[in-house]
C-alpha positions as CSV (number, residue, x, y, z in Angstrom):
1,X,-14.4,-46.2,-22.8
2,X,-10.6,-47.1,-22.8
3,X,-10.4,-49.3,-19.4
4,X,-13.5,-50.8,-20.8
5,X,-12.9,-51.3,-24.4
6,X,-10.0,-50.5,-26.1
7,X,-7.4,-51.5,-23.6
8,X,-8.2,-55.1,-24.5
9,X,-7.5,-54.5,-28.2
10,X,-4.1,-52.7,-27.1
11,X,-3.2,-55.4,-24.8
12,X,-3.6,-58.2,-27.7
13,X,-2.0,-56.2,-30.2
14,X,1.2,-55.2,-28.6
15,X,1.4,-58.3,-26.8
16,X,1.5,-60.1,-30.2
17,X,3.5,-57.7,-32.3
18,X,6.0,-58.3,-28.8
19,X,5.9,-62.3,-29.2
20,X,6.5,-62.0,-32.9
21,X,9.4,-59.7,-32.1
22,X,10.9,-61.2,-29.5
23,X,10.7,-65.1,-30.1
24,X,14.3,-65.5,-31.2
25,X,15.5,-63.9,-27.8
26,X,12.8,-65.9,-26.0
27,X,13.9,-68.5,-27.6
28,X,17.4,-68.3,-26.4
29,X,16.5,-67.4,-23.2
30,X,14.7,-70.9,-22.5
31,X,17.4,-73.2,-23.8
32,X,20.0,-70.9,-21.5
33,X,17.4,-71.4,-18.6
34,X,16.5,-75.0,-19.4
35,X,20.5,-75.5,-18.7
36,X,21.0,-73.2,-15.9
37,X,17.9,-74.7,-14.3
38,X,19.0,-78.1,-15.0
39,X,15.2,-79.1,-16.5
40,X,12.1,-77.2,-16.9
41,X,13.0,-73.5,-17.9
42,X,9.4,-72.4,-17.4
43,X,8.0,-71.8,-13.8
44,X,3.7,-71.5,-13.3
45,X,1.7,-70.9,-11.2
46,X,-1.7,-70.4,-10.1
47,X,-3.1,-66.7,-9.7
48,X,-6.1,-64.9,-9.1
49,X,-7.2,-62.4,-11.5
50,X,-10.0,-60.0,-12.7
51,X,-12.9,-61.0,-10.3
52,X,-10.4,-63.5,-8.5
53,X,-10.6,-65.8,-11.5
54,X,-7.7,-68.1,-11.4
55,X,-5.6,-68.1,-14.3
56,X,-2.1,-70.0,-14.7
57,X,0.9,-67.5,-15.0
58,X,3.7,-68.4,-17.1
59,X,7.6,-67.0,-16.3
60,X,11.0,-67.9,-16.6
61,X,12.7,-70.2,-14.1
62,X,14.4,-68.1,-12.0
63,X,15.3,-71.0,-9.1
64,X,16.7,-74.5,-8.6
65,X,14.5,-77.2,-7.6
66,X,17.5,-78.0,-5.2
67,X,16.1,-80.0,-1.5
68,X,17.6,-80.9,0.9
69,X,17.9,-84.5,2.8
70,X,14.2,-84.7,3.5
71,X,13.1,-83.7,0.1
72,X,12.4,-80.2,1.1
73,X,13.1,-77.3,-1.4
74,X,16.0,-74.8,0.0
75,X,15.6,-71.2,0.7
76,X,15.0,-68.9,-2.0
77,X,18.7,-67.2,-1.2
78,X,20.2,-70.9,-1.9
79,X,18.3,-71.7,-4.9
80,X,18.3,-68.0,-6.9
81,X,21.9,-68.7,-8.9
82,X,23.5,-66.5,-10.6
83,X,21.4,-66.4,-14.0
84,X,18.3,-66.1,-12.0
85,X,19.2,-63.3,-10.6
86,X,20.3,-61.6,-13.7
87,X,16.8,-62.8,-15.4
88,X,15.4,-61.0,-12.2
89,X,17.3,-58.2,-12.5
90,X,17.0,-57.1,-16.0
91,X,12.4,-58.4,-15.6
92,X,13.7,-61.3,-18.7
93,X,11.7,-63.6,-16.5
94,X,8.7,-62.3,-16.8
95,X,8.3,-62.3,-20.6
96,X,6.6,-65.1,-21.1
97,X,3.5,-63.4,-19.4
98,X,2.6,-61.7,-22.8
99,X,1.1,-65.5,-23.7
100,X,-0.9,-64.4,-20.6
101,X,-1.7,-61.0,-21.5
102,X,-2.3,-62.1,-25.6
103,X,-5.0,-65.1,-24.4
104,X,-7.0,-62.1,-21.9
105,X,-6.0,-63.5,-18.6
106,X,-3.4,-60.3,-18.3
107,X,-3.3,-56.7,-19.2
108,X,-0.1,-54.7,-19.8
109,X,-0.7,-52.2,-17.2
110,X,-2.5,-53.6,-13.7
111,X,-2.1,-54.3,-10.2
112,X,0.8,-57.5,-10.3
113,X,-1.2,-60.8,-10.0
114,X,-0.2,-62.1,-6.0
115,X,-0.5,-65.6,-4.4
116,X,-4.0,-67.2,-4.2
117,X,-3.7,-67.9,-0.3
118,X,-3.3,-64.3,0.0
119,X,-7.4,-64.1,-0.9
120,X,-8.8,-64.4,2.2
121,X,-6.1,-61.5,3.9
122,X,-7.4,-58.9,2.0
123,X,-9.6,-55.9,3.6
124,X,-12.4,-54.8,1.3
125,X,-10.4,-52.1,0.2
126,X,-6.8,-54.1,-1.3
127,X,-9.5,-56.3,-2.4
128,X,-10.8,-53.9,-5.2
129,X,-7.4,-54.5,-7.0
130,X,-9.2,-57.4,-8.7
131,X,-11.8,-55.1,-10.0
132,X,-9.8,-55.4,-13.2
133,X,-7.3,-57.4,-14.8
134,X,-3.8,-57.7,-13.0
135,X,-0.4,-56.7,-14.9
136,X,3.0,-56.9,-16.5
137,X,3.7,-53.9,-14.9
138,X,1.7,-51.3,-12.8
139,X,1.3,-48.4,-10.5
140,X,3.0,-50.0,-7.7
141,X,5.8,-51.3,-10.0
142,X,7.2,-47.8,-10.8
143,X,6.7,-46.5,-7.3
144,X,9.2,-49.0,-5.7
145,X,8.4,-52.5,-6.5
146,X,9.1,-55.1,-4.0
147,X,10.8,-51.9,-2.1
148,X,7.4,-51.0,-0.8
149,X,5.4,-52.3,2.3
150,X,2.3,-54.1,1.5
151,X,0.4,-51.6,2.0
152,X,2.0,-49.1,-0.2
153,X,1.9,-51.1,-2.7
154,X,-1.9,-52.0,-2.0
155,X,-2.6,-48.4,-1.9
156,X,-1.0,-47.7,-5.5
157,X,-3.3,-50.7,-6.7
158,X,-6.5,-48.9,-5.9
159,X,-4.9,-45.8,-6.8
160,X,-4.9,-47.3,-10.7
161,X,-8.3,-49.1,-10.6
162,X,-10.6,-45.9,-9.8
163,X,-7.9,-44.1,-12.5
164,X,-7.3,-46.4,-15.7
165,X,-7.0,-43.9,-18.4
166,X,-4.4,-44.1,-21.8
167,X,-2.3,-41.7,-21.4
168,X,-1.7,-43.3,-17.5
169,X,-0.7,-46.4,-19.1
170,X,1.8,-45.3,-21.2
171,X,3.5,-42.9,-18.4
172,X,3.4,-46.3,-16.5
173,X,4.8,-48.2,-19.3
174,X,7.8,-45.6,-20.2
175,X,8.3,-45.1,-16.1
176,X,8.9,-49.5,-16.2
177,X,11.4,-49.2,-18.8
178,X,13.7,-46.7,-16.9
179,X,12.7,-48.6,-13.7
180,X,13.8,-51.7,-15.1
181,X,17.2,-49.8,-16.5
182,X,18.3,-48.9,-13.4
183,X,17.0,-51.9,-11.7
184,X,15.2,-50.4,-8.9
185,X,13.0,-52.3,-6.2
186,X,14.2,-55.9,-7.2
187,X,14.0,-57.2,-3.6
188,X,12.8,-56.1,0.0
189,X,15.6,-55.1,2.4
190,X,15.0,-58.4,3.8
191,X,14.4,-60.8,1.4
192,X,15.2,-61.8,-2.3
193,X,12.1,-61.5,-3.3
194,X,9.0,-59.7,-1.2
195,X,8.3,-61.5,2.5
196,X,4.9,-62.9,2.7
197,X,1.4,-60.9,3.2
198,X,0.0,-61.8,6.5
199,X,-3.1,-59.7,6.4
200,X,-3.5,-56.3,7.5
201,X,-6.6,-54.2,9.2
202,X,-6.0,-51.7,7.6
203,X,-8.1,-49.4,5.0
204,X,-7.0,-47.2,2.8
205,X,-8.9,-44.6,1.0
């Protein structure tokens, strides 16, 4: 009854009482990253979510459009300055996703919404993490973020869709707060971000 039901009407709720709240620091946030980034502070893209429906998620800016001599953009590591890392560091960036969650392309709590080429390289089991909608936060999220190996994080996806239930979310919810605090699982060990899915064989149950 809640996964179905009234997770929707908590989603929209907090999400809106968060907007209202928070628009003078959003606010702020995108003229300081509309300077920082030297344009657009907003950075979208397209992502599958529940049922592989592809919505447009919305974030902060959090890297330079910088290329080099043949018009090709430069490494993440080259264009993540400063701010973008602390926008990163402290989740600001992904804020504007409540305009996600508020218009029912999002949920609060759910598996993080990934690339779209990464569609095909899923096995039938990492494929069930679009069984329902994908999150601000989740499972994975407080159990090591971009620490974890694909398939970890994978596995803590499925783990959540065959176990949505209230009091779940919340302990997710609170466990993201202290996560974010203490800044934990930010980046791989050897990337800035997570290093690209390539498929995998295997199933997890």
């Amino acid at each position: 009854m809640y996964a179905k039901f009234f997770k929707r009407i908590m989603d929209f709720t907090l999400s809106l009482i968060a907007l209202v709240i928070l628009f003078p620091i959003l606010l702020v946030i995108m003229i300081v990253t509309a300077i920082a980034m030297k344009g657009n502070p907003f950075f979208t893209q397209q992502r599958p979510g529940k049922d592989e429906k592809i919505f447009r998620l919305i974030k902060f800016r959090t890297m330079t459009n910088q290329k080099d001599a043949d018009g090709n953009l430069l490494p993440d590591d080259v264009r993540l300055n400063k701010f973008g890392k602390f926008l990163r560091s402290t989740s600001l960036d992904e804020l504007p996703e409540l305009i996600n969650i508020l218009v029912g392309d999002m949920s609060i709590v759910g598996p993080r919404p990934l690339l779209v080429k990464y569609l095909p390289l899923y096995n039938d089991e990492q494929r069930r993490r679009h069984e329902v909608r994908p999150g601000l936060t989740g499972n994975a999220q407080v159990n090591g973020r971009n620490a974890l190996l694909w398939e970890e994080k994978f596995k803590y996806d499925v783990e959540y869709v065959e176990n949505i239930t209230f009091l779940g979310d919340i302990k997710i919810i609170l466990n993201t707060v202290k996560a974010v605090f203490n800044r934990d699982g930010i980046s791989s060990e050897t990337s800035v971000t997570m290093e690209e899915f390539v498929g995998s064989e295997l199933v997890t149950k």
